[in-house]
One Martini backbone bead per residue (centre of mass of N, CA, C, O) as a GRO file, in nm:
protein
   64
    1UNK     BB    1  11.101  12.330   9.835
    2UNK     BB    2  11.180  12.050   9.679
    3UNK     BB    3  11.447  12.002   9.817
    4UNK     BB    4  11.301  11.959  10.095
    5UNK     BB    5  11.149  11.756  10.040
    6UNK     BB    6  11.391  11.550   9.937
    7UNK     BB    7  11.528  11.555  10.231
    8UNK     BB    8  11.296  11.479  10.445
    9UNK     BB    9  11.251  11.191  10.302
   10UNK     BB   10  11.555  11.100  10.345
   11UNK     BB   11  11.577  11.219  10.687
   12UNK     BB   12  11.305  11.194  10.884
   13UNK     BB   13  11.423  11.011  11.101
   14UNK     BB   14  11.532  11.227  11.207
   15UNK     BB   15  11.605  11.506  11.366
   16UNK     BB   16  11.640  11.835  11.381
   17UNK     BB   17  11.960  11.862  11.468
   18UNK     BB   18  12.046  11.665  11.218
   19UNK     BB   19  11.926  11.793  10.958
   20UNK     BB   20  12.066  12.062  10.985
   21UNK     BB   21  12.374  11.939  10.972
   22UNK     BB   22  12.263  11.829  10.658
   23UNK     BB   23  12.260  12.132  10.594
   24UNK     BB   24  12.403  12.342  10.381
   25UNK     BB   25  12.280  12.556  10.547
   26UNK     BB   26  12.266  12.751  10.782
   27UNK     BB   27  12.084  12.615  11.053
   28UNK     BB   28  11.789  12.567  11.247
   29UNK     BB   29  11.592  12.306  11.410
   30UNK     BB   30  11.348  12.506  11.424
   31UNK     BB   31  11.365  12.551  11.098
   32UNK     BB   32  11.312  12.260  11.031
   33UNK     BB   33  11.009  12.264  11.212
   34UNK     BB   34  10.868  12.476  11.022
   35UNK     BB   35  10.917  12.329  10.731
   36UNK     BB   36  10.786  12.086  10.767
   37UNK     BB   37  10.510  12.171  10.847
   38UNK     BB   38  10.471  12.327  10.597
   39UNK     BB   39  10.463  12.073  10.404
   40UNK     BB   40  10.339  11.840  10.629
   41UNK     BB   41  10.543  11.673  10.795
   42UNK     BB   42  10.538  11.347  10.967
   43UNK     BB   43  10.599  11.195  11.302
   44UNK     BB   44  10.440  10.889  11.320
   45UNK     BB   45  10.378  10.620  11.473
   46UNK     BB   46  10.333  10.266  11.473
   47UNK     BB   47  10.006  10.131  11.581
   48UNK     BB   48   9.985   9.866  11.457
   49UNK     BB   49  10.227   9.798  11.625
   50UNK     BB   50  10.317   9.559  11.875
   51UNK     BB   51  10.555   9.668  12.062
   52UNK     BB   52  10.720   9.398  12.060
   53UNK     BB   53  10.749   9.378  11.747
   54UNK     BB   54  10.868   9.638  11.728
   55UNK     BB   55  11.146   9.578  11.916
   56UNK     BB   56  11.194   9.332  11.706
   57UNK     BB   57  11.220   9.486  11.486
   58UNK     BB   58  11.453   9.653  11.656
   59UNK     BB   59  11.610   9.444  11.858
   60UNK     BB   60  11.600   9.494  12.131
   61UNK     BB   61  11.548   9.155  12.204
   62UNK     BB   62  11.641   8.922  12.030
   63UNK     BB   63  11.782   8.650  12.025
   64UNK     BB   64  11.704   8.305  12.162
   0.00000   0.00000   0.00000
């Protein structure tokens, strides 16, 4: 369990389907997230930063 924590830790930021294919052995995205699930592993938004800074900080609106 300890390599999937040290896993999950380095690629969260994927999908279940994309965790799947980068893990070892043959493996459904759907057990990927029973997995995560089961470690406590959360994907949640960052609430903190408003709309326009988020979109801003990942290059959406460009720079003008």
């Amino acid at each position: 369990m300890q390599k999937f924590k040290a896993f999950a830790q380095e690629h969260g930021h994927k999908t279940s389907a994309q965790m799947a294919e980068l893990w070892d052995d043959d493996i459904s995205p759907r057990t990927i997230s029973r997995a995560l699930k089961k470690i406590g592993f959360t994907r949640k938004k960052n609430l903190r930063l408003p709309r326009t800074l988020e979109a801003t900080a990942r290059g959406v609106y460009g720079s003008d």
